[in-house]
N, C-alpha and C positions, 0 to 999 in steps of 0.2 A: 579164740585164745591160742595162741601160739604153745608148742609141745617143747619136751629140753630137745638140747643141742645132740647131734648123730652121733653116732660109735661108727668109727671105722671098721674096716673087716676086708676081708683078701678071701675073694672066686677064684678059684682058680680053677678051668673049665678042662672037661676030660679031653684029653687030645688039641687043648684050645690055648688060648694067653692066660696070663694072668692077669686078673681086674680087679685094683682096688676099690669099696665102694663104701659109699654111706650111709646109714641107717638112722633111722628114728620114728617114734611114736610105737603107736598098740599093735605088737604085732598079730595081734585078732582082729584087726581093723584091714580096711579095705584096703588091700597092696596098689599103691602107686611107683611108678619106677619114671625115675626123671634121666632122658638122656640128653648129653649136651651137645655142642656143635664143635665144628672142624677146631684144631688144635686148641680146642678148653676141657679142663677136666669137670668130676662132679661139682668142684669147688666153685666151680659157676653159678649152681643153684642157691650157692652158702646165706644170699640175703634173701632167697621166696625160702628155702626152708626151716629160714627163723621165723615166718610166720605164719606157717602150717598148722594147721589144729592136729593136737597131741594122737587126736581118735583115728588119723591115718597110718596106716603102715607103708612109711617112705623107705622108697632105696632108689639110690644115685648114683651110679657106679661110673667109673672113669673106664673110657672105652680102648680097645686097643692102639698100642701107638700111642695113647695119651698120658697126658699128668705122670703117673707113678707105670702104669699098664705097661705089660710085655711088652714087646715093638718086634713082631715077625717081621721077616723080610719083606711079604705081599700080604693080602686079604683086604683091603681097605674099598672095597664096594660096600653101598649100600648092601646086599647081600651078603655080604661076608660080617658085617654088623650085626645085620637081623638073625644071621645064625649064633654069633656068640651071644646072643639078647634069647633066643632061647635055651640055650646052654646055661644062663645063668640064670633063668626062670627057672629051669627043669634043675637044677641045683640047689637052689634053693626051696624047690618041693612049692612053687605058688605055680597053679592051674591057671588061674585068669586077673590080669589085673590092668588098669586104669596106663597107658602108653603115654607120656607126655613127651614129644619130639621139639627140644630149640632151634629153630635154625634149622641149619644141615640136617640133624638129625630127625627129623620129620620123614625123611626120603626113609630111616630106618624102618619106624615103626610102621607107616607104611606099607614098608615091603611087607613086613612081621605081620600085620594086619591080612594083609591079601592071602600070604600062605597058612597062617594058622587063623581064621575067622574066630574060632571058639572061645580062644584063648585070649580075647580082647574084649574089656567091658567098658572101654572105652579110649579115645583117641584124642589128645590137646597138641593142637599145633601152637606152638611160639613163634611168631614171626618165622613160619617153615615156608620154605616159596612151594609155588605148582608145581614148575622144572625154574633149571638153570641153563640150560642149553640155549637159552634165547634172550639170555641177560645179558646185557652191555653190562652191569656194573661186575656178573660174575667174570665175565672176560675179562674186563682190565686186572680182576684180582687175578686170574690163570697167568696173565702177563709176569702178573709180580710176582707170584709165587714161584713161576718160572726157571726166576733170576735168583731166588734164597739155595744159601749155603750154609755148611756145617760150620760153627757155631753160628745159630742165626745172629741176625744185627737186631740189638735191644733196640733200638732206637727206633726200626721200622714195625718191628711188632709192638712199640709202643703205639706208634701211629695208628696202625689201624685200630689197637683197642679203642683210644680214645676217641675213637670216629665214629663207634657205632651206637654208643647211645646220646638222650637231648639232653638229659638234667647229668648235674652234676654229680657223680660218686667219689663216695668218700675214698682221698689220696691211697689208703693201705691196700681199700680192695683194687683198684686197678692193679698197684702194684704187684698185687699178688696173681691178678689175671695175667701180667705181664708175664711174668715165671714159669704158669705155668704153662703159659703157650709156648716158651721156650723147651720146654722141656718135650715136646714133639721134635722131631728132627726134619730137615730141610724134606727127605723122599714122603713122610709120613702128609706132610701138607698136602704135597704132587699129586701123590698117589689118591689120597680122600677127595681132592676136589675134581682129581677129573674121574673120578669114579661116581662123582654128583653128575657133571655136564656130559657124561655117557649117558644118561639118564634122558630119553627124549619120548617119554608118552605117561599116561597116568594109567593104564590097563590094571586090569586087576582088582579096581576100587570100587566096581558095580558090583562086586562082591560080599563087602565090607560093611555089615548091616551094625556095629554096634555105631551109639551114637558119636558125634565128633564135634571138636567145638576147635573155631580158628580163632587165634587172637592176636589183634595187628595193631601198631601203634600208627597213627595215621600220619608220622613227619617219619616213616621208614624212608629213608633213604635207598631203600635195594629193592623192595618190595612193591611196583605200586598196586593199587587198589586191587586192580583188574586180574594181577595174579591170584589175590587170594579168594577172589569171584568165581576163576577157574578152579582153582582146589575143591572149594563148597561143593561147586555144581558136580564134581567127578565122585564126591562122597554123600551114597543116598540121606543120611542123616545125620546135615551141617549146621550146624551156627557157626554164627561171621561176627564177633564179637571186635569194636573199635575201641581204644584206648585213643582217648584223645589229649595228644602231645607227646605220645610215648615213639620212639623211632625202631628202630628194629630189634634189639632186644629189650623188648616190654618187659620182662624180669628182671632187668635193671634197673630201667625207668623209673618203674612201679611196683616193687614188690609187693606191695602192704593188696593193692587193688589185684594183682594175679593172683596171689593167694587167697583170694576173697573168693574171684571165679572159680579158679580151680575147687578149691573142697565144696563150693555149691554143686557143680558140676560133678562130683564125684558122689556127692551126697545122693544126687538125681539117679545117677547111672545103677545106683545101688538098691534105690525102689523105697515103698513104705517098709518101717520097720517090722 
């Protein structure tokens, strides 16, 4: 059963951006933090966190550069994520909690995973690729994004929302994806994504003992199979979990059935009671 709806609330990280983010459920409950991808805010998650059971304590917070978030001039590496992602753990006063990476944001936790091991009790990839350095689909987007300027064109960041998942969503919420991927600026795109396709090896992740679980919609478009085979094999303790007819963002797709996985999955991570 699904928990009520988040309370917003504003990190603001010492020496760091400011991050609006979202919250919901017991906050005695197992902290999950759901991070989004390249130019979407937390409001990405807004249909899998309608269907989160109440007994988790979520936070979704909107990353630099994004949605409402500060916009420094530089920082937009994976590294420079995974630092403000402990900045607002360690702000928040939560020790270890449950990583969920969409997309892009996969590369974050990740990193966050490799450098703090302890502090991770567990790892959910959303349709997160292995790398991007060897993507033709990531390259034709480096192409485009390339070419965006301040104010971005509605019309092309419509296009790509509406490309990346299979089933249909409801008119308000694209539109509201649309906005807020507007609300990133033309360097913020640049900057994030070739701070992904910098990224050319998975080191680090023989390290990474808490459990992980991948989850792929199997008409992904960007993703095929074979990348998320390599992810598995690079994290001692994987599942490769298939959505099937879900395309690349499975929490689209599928809300009602990622919400299912995940609180099982967290349920697991957290042991008999």
């Amino acid at each position: 059963m699904a928990g009520q709806g988040p309370v917003t609330r504003t990190a603001r990280l010492p020496g760091g951006p400011l991050l609006p983010y979202a919250e919901q459920g017991d906050p005695a409950g197992p902290p999950v933090v759901l991070l989004h991808a390249v130019a979407d805010s937390w409001r990405a998650f807004e249909p899998l966190m309608a269907r989160l059971p109440g007994t988790l304590h979520v936070l979704a917070p909107s990353q630099r550069g994004h949605g409402c978030a500060s916009c420094p001039p530089q920082g937009y590496r994976p590294a420079d994520f995974a630092a403000d992602l402990a900045g607002f753990l360690d702000l928040l006063g939560i020790e270890r909690a449950v990583l969920v990476g969409a997309s892009s944001a996969g590369f974050t936790v990740r990193r966050f995973a490799a450098d703090h091991p302890r502090r991770v009790t567990g790892l959910v990839f959303l349709g997160s690729p292995a790398l991007l350095c060897d993507n033709p689909a990531a390259a034709a987007l480096r192409e485009s994004v390339a070419r965006f300027t301040d104010p971005l064109d509605p019309v092309a960041v419509r296009a790509l929302v509406e490309s990346l998942p299979t089933r249909p969503l409801p008119p308000e919420f694209v539109d509201l994806m649309v906005q807020e991927s507007l609300r990133a600026p033309a360097r913020v795109w640049r900057d994030t994504l070739q701070g992904l396709l910098d990224e050319t090896d998975l080191g680090g992740l023989d390290g990474v003992t808490a459990p992980a679980l991948l989850i792929w919609g199997d008409r992904d478009g960007i993703l095929p199979r074979a990348d998320q085979e390599r992810l598995a094999a690079a994290l001692p303790r994987s599942t490769l979990l298939v959505h099937e007819g879900s395309g690349h963002v499975v929490h689209w797709d599928d809300p009602a059935r990622t919400a299912t996985d995940l609180a099982a999955f967290v349920a697991a991570c957290a042991g008999p009671a």
